[in-house]
C-alpha positions in Angstrom: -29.8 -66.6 -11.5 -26.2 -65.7 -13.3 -24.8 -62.4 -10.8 -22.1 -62.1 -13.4 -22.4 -62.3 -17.7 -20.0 -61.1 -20.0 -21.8 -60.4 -23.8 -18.8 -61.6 -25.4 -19.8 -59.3 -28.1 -22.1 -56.5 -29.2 -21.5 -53.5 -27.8 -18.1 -54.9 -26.3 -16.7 -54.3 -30.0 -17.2 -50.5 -29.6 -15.7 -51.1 -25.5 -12.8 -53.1 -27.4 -12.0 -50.2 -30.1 -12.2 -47.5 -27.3 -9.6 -49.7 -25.5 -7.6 -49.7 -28.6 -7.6 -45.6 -28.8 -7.2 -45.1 -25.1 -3.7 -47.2 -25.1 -2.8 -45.5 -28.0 -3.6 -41.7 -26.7 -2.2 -42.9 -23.0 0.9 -45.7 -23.6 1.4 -45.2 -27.1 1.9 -41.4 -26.5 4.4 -41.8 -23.6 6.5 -44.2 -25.8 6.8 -42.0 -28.5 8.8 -39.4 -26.4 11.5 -40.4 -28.0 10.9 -37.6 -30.9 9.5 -35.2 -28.0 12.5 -35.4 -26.2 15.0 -33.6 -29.0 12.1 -30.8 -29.7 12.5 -30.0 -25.6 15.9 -30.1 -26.2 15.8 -27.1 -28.3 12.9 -25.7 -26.4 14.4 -25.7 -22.8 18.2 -25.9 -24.1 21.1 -28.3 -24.1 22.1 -27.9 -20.6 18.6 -29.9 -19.7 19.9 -33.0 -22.1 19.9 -35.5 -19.3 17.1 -34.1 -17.3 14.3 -33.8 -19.8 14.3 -37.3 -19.9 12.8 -37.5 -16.2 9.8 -35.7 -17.2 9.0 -38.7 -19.8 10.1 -41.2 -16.9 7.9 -39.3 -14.8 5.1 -39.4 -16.6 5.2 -43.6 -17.5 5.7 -44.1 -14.1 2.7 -42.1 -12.8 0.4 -43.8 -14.6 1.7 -47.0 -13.5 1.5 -46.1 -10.0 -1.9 -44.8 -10.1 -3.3 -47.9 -11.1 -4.5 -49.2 -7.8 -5.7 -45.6 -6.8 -7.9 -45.4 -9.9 -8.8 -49.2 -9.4 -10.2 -48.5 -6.2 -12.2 -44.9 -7.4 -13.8 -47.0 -9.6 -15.1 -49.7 -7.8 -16.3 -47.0 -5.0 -17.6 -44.9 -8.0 -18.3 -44.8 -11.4 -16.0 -45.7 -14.3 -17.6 -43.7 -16.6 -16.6 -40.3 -14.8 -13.2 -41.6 -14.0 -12.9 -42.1 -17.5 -13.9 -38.8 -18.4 -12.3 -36.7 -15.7 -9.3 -38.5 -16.6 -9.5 -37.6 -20.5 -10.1 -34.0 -19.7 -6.9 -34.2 -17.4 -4.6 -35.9 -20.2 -5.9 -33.3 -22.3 -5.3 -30.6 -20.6 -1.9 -31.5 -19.0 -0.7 -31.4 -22.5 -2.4 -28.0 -23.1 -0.3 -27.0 -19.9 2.9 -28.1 -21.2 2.9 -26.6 -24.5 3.2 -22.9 -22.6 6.1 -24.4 -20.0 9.5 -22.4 -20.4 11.1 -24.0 -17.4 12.0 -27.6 -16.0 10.1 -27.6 -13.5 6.8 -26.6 -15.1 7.6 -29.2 -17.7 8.0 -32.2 -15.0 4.8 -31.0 -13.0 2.6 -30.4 -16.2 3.8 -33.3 -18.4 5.4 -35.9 -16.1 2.9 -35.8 -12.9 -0.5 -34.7 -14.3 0.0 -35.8 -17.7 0.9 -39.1 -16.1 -2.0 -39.2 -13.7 -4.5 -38.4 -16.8 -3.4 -41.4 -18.5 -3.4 -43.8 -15.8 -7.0 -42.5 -15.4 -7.5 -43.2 -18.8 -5.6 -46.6 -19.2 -6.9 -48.0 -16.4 -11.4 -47.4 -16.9 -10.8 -48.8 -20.4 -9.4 -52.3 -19.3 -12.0 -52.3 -16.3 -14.5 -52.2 -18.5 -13.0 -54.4 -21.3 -12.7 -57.1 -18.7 -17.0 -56.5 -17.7 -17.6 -57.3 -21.7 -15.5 -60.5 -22.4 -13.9 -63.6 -20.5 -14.0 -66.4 -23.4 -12.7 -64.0 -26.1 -10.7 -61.8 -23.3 -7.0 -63.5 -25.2 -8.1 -61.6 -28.6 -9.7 -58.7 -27.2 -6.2 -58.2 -25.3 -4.3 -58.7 -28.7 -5.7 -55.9 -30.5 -5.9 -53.4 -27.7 -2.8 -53.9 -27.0 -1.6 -53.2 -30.2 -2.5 -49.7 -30.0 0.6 -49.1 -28.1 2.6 -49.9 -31.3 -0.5 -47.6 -33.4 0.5 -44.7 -31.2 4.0 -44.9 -30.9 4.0 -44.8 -34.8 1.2 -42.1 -35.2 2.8 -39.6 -32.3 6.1 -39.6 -33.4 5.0 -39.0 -37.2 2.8 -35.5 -35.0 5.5 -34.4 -33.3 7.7 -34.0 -36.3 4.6 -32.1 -38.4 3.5 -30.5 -35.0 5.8 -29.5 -33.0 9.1 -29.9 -35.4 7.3 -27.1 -37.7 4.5 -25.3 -35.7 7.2 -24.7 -32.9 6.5 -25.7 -29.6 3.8 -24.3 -28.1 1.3 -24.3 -31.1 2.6 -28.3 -31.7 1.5 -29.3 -28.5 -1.4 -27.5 -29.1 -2.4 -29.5 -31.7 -1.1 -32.6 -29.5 -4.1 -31.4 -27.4 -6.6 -31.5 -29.8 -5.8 -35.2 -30.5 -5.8 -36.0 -26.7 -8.9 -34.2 -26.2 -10.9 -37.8 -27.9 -9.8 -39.3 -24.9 -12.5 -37.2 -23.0 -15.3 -38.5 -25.2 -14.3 -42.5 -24.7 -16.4 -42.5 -21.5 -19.2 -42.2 -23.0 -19.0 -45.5 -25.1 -18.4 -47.0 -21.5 -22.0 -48.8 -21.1 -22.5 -51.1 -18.2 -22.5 -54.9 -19.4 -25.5 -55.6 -16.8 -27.6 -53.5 -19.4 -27.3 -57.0 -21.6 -28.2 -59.4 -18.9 -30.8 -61.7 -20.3 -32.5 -62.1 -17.0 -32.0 -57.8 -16.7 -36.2 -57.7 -16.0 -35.8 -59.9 -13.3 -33.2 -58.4 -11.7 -34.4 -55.6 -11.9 -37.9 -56.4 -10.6 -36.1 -57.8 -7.1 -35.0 -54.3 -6.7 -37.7 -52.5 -6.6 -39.5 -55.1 -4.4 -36.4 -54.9 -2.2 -36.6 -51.2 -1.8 -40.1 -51.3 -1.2 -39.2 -53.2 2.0 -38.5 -51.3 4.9 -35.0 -52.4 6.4 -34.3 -52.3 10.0 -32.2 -49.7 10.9 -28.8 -51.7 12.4 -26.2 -50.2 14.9 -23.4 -51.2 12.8 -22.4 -49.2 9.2 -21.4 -51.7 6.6 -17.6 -50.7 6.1 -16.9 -48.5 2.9 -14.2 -50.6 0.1 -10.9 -49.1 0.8 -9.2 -46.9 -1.7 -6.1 -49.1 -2.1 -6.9 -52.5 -2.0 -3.8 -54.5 -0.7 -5.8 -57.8 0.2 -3.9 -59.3 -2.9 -0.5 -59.1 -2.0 -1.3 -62.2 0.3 -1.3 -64.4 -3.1 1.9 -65.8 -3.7 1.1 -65.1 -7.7 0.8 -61.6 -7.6 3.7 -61.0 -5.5 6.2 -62.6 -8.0 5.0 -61.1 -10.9 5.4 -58.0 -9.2 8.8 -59.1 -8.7 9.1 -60.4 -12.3 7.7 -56.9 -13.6 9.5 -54.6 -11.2 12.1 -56.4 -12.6 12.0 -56.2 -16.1 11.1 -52.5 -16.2 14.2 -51.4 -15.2 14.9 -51.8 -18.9 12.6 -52.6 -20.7 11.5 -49.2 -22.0 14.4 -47.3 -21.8 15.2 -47.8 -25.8 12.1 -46.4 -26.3 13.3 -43.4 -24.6 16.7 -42.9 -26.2 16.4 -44.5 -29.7 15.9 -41.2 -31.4 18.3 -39.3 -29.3 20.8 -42.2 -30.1 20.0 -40.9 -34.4 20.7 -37.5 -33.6 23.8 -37.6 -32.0 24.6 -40.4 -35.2 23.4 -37.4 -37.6 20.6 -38.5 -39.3 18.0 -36.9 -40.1 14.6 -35.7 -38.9 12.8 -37.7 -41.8 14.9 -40.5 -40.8 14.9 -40.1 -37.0 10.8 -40.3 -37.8 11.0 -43.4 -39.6 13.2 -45.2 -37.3 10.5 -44.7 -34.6 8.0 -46.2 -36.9 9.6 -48.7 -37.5 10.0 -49.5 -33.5 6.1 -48.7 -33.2 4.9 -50.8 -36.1 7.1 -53.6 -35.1 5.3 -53.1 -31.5 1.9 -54.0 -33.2 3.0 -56.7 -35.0 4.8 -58.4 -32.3 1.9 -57.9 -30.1 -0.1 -59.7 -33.3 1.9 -62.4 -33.2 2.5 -63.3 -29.7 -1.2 -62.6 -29.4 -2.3 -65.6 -32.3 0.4 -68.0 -30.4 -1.9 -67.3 -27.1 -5.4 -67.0 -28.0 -5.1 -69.7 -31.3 -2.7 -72.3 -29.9 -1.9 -75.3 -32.3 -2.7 -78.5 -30.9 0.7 -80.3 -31.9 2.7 -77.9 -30.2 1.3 -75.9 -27.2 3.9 -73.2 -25.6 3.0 -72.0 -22.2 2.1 -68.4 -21.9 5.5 -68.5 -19.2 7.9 -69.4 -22.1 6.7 -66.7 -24.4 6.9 -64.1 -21.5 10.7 -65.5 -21.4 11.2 -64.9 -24.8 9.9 -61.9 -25.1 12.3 -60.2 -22.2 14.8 -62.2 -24.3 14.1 -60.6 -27.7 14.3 -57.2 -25.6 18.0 -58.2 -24.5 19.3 -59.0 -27.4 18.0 -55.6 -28.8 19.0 -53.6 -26.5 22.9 -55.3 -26.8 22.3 -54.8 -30.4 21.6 -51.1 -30.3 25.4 -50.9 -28.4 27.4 -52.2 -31.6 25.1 -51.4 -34.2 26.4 -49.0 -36.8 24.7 -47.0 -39.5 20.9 -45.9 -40.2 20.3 -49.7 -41.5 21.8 -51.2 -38.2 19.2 -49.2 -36.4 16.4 -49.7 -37.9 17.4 -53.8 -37.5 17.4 -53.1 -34.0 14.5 -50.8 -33.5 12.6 -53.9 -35.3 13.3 -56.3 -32.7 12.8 -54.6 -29.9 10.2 -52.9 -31.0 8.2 -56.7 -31.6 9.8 -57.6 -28.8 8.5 -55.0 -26.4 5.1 -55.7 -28.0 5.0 -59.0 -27.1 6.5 -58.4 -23.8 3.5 -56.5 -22.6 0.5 -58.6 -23.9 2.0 -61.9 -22.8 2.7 -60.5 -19.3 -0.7 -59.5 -19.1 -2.0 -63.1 -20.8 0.5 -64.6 -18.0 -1.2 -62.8 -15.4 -4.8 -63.9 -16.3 -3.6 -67.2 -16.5 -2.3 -67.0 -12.8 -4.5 -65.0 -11.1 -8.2 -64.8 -9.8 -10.7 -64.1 -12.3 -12.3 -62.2 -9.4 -9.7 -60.2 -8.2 -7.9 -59.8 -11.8 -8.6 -56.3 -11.6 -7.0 -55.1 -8.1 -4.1 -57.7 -9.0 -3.1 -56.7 -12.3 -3.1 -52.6 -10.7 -0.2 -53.8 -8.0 1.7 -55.2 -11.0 1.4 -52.3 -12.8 2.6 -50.1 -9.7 5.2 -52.2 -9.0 6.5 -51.0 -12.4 6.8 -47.2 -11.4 9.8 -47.1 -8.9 12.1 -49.0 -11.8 11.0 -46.9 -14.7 11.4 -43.7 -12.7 14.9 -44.7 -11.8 15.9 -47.4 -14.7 15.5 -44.6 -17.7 17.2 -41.4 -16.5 19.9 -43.4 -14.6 20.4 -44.9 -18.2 20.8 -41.6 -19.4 23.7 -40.5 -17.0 25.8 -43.1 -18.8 26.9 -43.0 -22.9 24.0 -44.6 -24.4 26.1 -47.2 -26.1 27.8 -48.9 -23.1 24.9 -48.6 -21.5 22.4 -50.5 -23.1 24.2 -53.9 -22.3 24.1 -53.7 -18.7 20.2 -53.1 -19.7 19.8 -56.4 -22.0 21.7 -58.5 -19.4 19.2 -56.9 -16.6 16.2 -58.1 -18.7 17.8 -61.6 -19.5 17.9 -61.8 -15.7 14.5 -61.2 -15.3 13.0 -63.3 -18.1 14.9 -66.0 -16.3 13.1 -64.7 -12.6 9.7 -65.0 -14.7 
């Protein structure tokens, strides 16, 4: 009797569009604080320029560091409640925010809870993704992860209607009301075992298992722990923490500082907006493409999952020492485009390298100590960027991610 089946279908289509929507409410959302950022500008004031950008930092890095936490909740509990505890905490971290008049309350409400709603968020959806498909799990990946592109686009587009004309605290009020469909994605979270074609069976050595008395034993049979470190003794999962602590120490940061970069160049708000959905956009579409490479390889030329990783990180270099000598709206926009395509194929083929190289068994735990081993160098990588003129800065950034697509 099969312990484990994946439908490969059915109602994993729904699971696969709530993954879709939950990385575009969670990742796609913290992206896009590109356009956020100049509205707290002229909420908080211009002697917070270089420190708002911490909150956004803050709140990236959180969720990535939360991972093995909300891993390990899951696995002692239930997904479903994760999922929804951690929708009504997105949602109401940015109701929280939106009445903030200092720093401070802006870092705690947006940059820690904010952060640790979507990591609650982020994380129950791929659990779950990963209970529904194994043979189609390349495809699956391709178009969730393109909702980090969709929300990039879409968020920066409601900041400028929301918060750019509403004002502050009534823009992130309406913010909230588009987080708030993250609470209502647990619900679509069914377990896969409810598909089992040998279910009755299963479930008929139950109930004749319960109706046998077991003898009482001296010893307890030891709880899961909350953090699961047992991984880190895989020589795998340690270098593509490496690789991804790596990379992250600038990978995101043009995210962060395109739109700041078209301000202080002039242009407009219409334009700032368009530049960043451009940069999302190009996100989905590289994430599209680097996703049909993966899961519909050509037989007369196979490229390894490694090499696309590499150029990727690559594509993200040359952007970012494009965005340094780039001059003019047009110039921009150029550059936006390849790193946004880049960045979207950066994360789906690091992902697609990492089921490639791990355990199928202990994906799950593995995948949530890459992701935390991303935190520390986005929390540092992005402000420290910051403290430096943007345009001699983001070469030292392209060279660091040359040097780690070459360390992948």
């Amino acid at each position: 009797m099969r312990a484990h089946f994946y439908p490969e279908g059915g109602w994993g289509w729904l699971v696969c569009a709530a993954g879709f929507l939950a990385l575009l409410l969670t990742t796609g959302m913290q992206l896009a604080f590109g356009m956020l950022y100049l509205y707290a500008i002229r909420h908080l004031g211009d002697v917070y320029l270089m420190d708002i950008v911490w909150a956004g930092a803050l709140s990236a890095a959180v969720s990535r560091g939360s991972a093995p936490l909300v891993v390990g909740a899951c696995r002692r509990g239930n997904t479903r409640l994760t999922a929804v505890i951690g929708g009504l905490v997105l949602a109401l971290a940015s109701l929280f925010t939106s009445f903030a008049l200092q720093m401070h309350q802006v870092l705690l409400s947006y940059g820690l809870v904010l952060g640790t709603g979507a990591g609650l968020v982020r994380e129950t959806a791929g659990l779950v993704l990963g209970n529904y498909f194994r043979k189609r799990r390349e495809f699956v990946e391709m178009v969730v992860q393109a909702g980090t592109g969709v929300g990039i686009a879409l968020f920066s587009v409601f900041y400028k209607e929301a918060v750019g004309k509403l004002g502050w605290r009534l823009g992130l009020q309406s913010v909230t009301g588009a987080l708030s469909l993250a609470f209502f994605l647990g619900l679509i979270y069914r377990s896969a075992s409810l598909y089992h074609p040998q279910r009755r069976a299963i479930l008929h050595l139950k109930n004749q298992r319960s109706k046998l008395k077991e003898k009482k034993s001296a010893t307890k049979v030891p709880r899961q722990p909350l953090v699961d470190l047992s991984p880190l003794g895989s020589r795998p999962v340690r270098m593509l923490m490496l690789a991804a602590g790596a990379a992250s120490f600038g990978l995101y940061t043009p995210a962060f500082y395109i739109a700041l970069q078209g301000f202080e160049d002039r242009l407009e708000a219409s334009a700032l907006v368009l530049l960043q959905t451009c940069l999302g956009l190009a996100a989905a579409l590289g994430c599209a493409a680097w996703g049909v490479v993966t899961a519909r390889p050509s037989a007369q030329c196979l490229v390894s999952r490694q090499y696309l990783c590499q150029a990727a990180l690559i594509g993200v270099a040359v952007a970012q020492v494009a965005l340094g000598s780039v001059q003019g709206y047009h110039g921009l926009v150029l550059a936006s485009g390849l790193y946004g395509a880049s960045l979207g194929g950066a994360l789906y083929s690091l992902k697609m390298l990492a089921l490639e190289r791990l355990r199928a068994r202990h994906f799950a735990r593995s995948w949530a100590l890459v992701q935390a081993a991303e935190a520390l160098p986005i929390l540092l990588g992005v402000p420290l960027t910051g403290m430096q003129k943007l345009r001699d800065q983001f070469p030292a950034k392209g060279a660091q991610d040359f040097e780690s697509s070459l360390l992948i």
